[in-house]
C-alpha angles and dihedrals in degrees: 000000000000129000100254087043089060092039088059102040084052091057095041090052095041094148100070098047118094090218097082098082112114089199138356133181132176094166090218084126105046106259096186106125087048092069138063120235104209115180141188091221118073123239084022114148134165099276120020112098098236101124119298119047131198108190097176097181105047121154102218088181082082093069104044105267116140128235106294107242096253098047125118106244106283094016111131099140114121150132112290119200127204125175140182084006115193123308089016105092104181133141088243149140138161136207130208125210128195101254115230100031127130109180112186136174115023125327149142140243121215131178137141119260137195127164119201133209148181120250178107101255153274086004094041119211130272120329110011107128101111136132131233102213143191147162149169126223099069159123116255084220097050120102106225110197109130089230088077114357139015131175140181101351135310147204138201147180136195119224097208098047074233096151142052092253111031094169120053144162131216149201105154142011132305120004110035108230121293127245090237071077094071092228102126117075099224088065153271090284116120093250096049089113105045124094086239107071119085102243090077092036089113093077124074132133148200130236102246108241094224081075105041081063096050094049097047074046088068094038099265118121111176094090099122151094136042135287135259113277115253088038146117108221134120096002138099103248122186101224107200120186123184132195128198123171110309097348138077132199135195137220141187122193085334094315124119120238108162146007117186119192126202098026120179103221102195104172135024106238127083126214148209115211139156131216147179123230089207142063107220112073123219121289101217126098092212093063090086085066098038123021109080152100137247150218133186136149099032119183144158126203142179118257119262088236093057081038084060099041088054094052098053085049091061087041100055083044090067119041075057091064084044089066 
């Protein structure tokens, strides 16, 4: 087989070669300095303590949170995401993007959630409605948090199942759309984005006992129970979002969310953020340990279709060459 002959069945085969991923991250080597941190909150880094914290090589084995589905054996290594932390109170979030990425055509973003939070359950203690985000279209550099700036699309979940839409998808500031859109899957009724209503029964979760012992460790003992049905909390959860042409739809563990058509993608970089609907933060000293959100396992990947497209390409090439 010549050289030109592998190169095109290659092409022509591109599902099966490992080589058509756009971006991965396991953060099992610290990838800090290859993201942007970008913040509501002005002066807001990483780190400080100020209001919003990336911690992009966080060991969750350390708090009792088991290997996320899609790990590698040993691999607990992942972004933790902390928001309106303790003494801050503001309405705030942040989002981080993967510096140096220009994603085109269509594509999807994959990664492993979880969002913890403080109990007891299923209710959680003070402070717990916050919401895990993320979204595609848009500049590595440009803070996404729907109090002051949204691009592209987003899409967001509560842990707690703490408000009356707890998923919810964005393309602008302030309100996320409405379910009279038709963009949620469940429907255009006016409880299509809240935990309660069937069509999200499917999710629940269970507090992992080896955190439960590591909270009753530091002299708290709420941590138990399970959370609401319908919704996120304290499980590991596969987002997928998938963008095609001018839409974009989202998934959770295989279920469809959200589909939002006529998108203006306005940049080529995709996030993850976090961010609190509220403006008091949690009372409770315990929260920096356990209020948080995750992300493991991140990948983006061509769509199957473009996949195809390439691969007729390469072999039209070469039953040219043929002649």
């Amino acid at each position: 087989m010549n050289r030109f002959f592998a190169l095109a069945c290659a092409a022509a085969f591109p599902l099966a070669a490992s080589a058509q991923i756009y971006f991965s991250d396991d953060f099992e080597v610290d990838p800090t300095t290859n993201y942007s941190f970008n913040s509501s909150v002005a002066g807001d880094l990483p780190a400080n303590n100020l209001n919003n914290e990336a911690n992009y090589f966080f060991d969750y084995s350390s708090v009792g949170i088991p290997l996320a589905p899609n790990s590698a054996a040993g691999g607990t290594r992942g972004l933790k995401m902390e928001t309106n932390v303790i003494g801050s109170g503001v309405f705030s979030g942040f989002s981080t993007s993967p510096l140096g990425l220009s994603l085109s055509g269509d594509y999807t973003l994959y990664f492993d959630a979880w969002i913890n939070f403080q109990g007891p359950f299923p209710g959680g203690g003070s402070g717990t409605t916050q919401m895990l985000f993320a979204g595609i279209g848009v500049a590595a550099t440009t803070t996404q948090f729907p109090g002051t700036n949204i691009n592209g699309v987003g899409f967001s979940a509560t842990g707690d199942g703490g408000t009356s839409a707890d998923y919810r998808a964005y393309t602008a500031v302030g309100s996320p759309l409405d379910p009279s859109t038709g963009v949620y899957a469940a429907g255009s009724h006016s409880t299509a984005r809240n935990n309660t209503d069937p069509y999200y029964a499917g999710f629940v979760g269970t507090v992992p006992a080896a955190q439960t012992a590591w909270a009753n460790g530091q002299g708290f003992f709420d941590q138990t129970g399970s959370t609401n049905p319908g919704a996120q909390g304290m499980a590991w959860r596969r987002w997928k979002i998938q963008k095609t042409g001018t839409s974009a739809s989202w998934y959770i563990d295989g279920l469809r969310i959200a589909t939002v058509d006529n998108v203006n993608f306005t940049g080529d970089n995709f996030y993850v953020g976090m961010f609190d609907i509220n403006a008091s933060s949690s009372t409770q000293p315990i929260s920096r340990d356990l209020l948080f959100g995750l992300v493991d396992n991140v990948q983006v990947v061509p769509e199957p279709t473009s996949l195809v497209a390439l691969g007729l390409g390469a072999a039209a090439l070469l039953r040219r060459r043929r002649k």
